[in-house]
N, C-alpha and C positions, 0 to 999 in steps of 0.2 A: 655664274661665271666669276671666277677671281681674279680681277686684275691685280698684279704685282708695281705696281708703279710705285716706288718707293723713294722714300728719302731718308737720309741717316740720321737716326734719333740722335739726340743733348747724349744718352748713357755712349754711344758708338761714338761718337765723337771723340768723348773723352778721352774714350779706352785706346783712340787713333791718336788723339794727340800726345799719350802719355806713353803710348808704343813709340809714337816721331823724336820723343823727346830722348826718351831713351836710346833708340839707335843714335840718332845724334850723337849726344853724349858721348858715346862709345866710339864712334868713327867719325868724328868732324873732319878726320883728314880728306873724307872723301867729299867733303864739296869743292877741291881742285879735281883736274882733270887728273887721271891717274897716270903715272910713267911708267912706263917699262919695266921697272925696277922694282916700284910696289904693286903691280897687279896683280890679281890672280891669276892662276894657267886658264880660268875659266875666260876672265876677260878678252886674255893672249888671243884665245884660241875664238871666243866668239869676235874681235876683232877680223880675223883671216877670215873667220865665214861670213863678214859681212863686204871684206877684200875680196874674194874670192867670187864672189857674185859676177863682179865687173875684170878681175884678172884671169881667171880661168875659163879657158874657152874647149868647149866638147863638139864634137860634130852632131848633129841633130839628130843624129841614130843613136846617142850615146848619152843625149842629154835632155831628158824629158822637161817639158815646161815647168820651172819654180823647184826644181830640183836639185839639193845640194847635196842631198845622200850621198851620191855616185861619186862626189868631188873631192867629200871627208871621210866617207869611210863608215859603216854601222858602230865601230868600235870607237871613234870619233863622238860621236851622236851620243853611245850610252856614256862615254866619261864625262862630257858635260850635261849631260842630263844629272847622274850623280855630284856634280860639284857645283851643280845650282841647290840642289836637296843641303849636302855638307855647310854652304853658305850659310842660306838661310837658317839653319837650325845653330848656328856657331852663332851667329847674330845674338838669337831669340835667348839662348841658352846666358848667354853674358848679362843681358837685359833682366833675366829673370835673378840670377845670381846678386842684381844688385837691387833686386826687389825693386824693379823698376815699373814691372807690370802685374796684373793680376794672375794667376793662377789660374782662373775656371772661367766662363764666358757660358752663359743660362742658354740652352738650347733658341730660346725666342729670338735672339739674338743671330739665329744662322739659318736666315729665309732665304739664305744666298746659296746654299749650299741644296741639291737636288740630288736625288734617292733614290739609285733603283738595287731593290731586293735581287729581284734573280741574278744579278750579274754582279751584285755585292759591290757596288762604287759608287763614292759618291765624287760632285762635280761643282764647284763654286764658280757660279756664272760671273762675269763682271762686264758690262755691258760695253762696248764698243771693242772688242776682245774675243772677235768672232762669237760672239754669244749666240744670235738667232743659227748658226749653223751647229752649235753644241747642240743648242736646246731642238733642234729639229733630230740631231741621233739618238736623243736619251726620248722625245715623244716615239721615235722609230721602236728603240730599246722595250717602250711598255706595249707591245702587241698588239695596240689599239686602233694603228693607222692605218692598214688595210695597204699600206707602199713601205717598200725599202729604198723609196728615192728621195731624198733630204728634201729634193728641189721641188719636187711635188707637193710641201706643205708651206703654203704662202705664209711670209713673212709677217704679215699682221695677225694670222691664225696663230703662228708661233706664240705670238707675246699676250693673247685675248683669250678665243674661244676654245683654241685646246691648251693653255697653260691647266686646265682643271684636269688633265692629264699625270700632270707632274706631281711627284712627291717633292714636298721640300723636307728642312731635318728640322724647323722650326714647329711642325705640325707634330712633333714628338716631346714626350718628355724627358723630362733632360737625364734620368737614367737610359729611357731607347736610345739617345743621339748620342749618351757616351758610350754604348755598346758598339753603336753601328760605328763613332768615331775609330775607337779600338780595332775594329775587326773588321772592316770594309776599305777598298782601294779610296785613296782619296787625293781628286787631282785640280789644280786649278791652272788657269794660261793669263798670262796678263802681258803689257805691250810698255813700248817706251811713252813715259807716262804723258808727256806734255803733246806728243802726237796723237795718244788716246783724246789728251783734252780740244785738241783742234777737233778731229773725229767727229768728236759728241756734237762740236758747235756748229761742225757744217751740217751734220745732220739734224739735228735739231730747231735749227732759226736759218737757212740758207737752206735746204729744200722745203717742203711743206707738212707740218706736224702743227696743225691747229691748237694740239693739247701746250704744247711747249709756247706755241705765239702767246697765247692767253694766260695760262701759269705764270710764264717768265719772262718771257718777251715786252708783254706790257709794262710791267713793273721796274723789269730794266731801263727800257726807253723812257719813260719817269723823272728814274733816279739819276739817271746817269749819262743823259742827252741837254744837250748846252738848248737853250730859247726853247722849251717846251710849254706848251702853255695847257695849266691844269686844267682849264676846261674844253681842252680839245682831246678829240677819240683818238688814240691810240691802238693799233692794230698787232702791233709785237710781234710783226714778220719782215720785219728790215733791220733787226740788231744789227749791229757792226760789230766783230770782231772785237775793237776795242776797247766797245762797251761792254761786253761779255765779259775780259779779265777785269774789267773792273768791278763788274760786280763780284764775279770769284774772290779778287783779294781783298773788297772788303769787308771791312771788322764784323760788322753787323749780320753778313749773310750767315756764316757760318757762327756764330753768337744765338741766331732769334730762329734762324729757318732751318739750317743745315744741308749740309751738300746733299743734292738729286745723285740718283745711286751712277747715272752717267756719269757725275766728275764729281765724285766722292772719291777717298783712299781705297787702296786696297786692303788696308789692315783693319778699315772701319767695314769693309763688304766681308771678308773673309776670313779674317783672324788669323792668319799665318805664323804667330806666336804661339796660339795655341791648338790649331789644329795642323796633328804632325803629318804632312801633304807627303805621297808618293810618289809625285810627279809634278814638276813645275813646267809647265808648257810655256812657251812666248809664241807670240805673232810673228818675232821676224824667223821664226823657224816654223812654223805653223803646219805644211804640209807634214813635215818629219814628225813631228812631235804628238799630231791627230792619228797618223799610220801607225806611231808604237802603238798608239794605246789601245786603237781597233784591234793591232794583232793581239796584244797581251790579253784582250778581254774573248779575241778569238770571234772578231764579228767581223773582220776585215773582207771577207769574201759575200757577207750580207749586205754591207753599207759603205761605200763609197763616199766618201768625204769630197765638197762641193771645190773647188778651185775658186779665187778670188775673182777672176774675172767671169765665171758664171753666174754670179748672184751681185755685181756693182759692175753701174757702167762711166761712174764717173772718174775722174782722177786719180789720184793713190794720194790720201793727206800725207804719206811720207815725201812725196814728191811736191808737199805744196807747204814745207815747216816754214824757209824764209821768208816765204812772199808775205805771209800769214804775223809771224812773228817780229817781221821786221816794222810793223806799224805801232807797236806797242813801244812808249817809254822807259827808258831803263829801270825807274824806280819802281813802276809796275811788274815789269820783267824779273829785278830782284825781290817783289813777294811770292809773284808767282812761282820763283822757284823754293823759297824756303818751302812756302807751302806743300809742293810735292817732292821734297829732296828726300824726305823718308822712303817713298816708292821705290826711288833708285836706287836708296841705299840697299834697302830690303832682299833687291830682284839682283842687284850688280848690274845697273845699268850706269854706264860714264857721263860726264858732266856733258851734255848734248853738245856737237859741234856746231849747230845751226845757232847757238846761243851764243857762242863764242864769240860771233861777229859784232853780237849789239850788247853783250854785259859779257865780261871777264868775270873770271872766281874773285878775282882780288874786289872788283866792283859790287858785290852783292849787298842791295839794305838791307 
């Protein structure tokens, strides 16, 4: 059995921070919030479908659960779908121009990225980013499961005993994985990042994952809890929130350990600079975004893609960013966000509004 439990090598790091530093470089303006005026139509446009949720109202024969298709339109959907592609690659192409990043990235390097032959696509998983429901269509994809019902492959199965199901493109060499890069669909979905990183953490240390309490939980509680005393047992299943950013922002974690592939970069999981992606999915479109690709791969009548509230019964972390966020220090707030302002730059996600309330653009250390 392989488990994939991964964390981001010193070489992934680097290649993230010198990707971060580069977009930086190129567009500091965007760590204000963007106006009107400098946005993209992408932004424009994903602003109203995120207005639109709460100001357009359908009658329930006309508006299926979590559906915004019907509200924007197919032809809607594909132009920002293509002007997230346009983005991102205008980014990457500037960055490279100024020899900011490296050129080539050694196949070992993209155990994130998942293979299936017959259907020619590949899939760069990114964990709290609907991943176990990707990875439950592509175990579907390989023939092996005996169901074309997602929800029929338990959640711990997904990540454990059938992961040895999966192809990844790191189990190739690195001439196969720049073939199949070349000549295979290649798609990734990633989410507003600092909502990813609550995500990870209620998941993680706030329900029960023994491997996380023990791995990281103890060591956090450690380092990073006031009157601890070292020779007392620590259990590392009551972090706090608190203490979780603080170990994210600092110096040392990401210097000696390296980010868990939960709240790692995206650039360090996937390489989006250089792998030229067909399709950039996001979470806050998720239904829309899972349906093209069903259809375009022409399994849409096979596989049925799971609805959020069939597989979580708790909250929605988007529904839970202030409560969360508002405990944390400003100065921590301003690392945490240099830290993942690269993400946003990357994907065109805005200066979060939930941040707004407790650190200003103008405020960031």
């Amino acid at each position: 059995m392989r488990v994939r439990m991964r964390k981001v090598t010193l070489g992934n790091l680097v290649l993230a921070v010198v990707v971060s530093l580069a977009i930086l470089s190129l567009y500091s303006m965007w760590s204000l919030p963007p106006s009107i005026s400098n946005r993209s139509k992408l932004v424009a446009r994903k602003d109203f479908l995120q207005k639109s949720k709460k100001t357009i109202k359908l009658s329930p024969e006309d508006q299926p659960m979590g559906s915004l298709l019907k509200q924007l339109g197919e032809r809607d959907f594909d132009y920002i779908r293509k002007e997230r592609l346009y983005n991102l690659r205008r980014k990457c192409e500037k960055a490279e121009e100024a020899k900011l990043i490296k050129k080539e990235v050694p196949a070992k390097k993209l155990g994130h990225i998942i293979v299936n032959d017959q259907y020619k696509v590949l899939f760069c998983y990114i964990p709290k980013v609907a991943c176990t429901n990707m990875k439950r269509v592509f175990l579907i994809l390989t023939g092996q499961m005996n169901t074309t019902n997602p929800l029929a492959l338990k959640s711990k199965d997904v990540h454990m005993s059938l992961d040895k199901y999966l192809t990844y493109l790191d189990s190739y060499s690195d001439e196969e994985a720049a073939e199949k890069l070349r000549t295979y669909k290649k798609l990734i979905f990633v989410r507003e990042p600092l909502e990813r990183l609550l995500s990870a953490y209620r998941n993680k240390f706030i329900e029960k994952s023994a491997y996380f309490h023990k791995r990281f939980g103890r060591r956090i509680v450690r380092k990073f809890r006031d009157g601890v005393n070292k020779s007392q047992e620590i259990q590392g299943n009551d972090v706090t929130f608190l203490e979780f950013v603080r170990y994210i922002t600092d110096e040392n974690t990401m210097e000696n350990e390296g980010f868990n592939e939960h709240w790692a970069h995206y650039s360090a999981l996937c390489h989006p600079c250089h792998v030229q992606y067909d399709l950039i999915g996001k979470y806050e479109s998720i239904d829309e975004d899972v349906n093209f690709v069903l259809k375009d791969l022409k399994i849409d009548e096979l596989i049925k893609f799971p609805k959020r509230n069939a597989t979580y019964r708790r909250t929605k972390t988007g529904d839970q960013l202030e409560s969360f966020y508002k405990t944390i220090p400003k100065d921590l707030l301003g690392k945490l966000w240099k830290i993942y302002r690269s993400d946003y730059n990357l994907f065109d996600y805005p200066y979060p509004q939930f941040l707004e309330k407790f650190l200003a653009p103008e405020d960031e250390v």
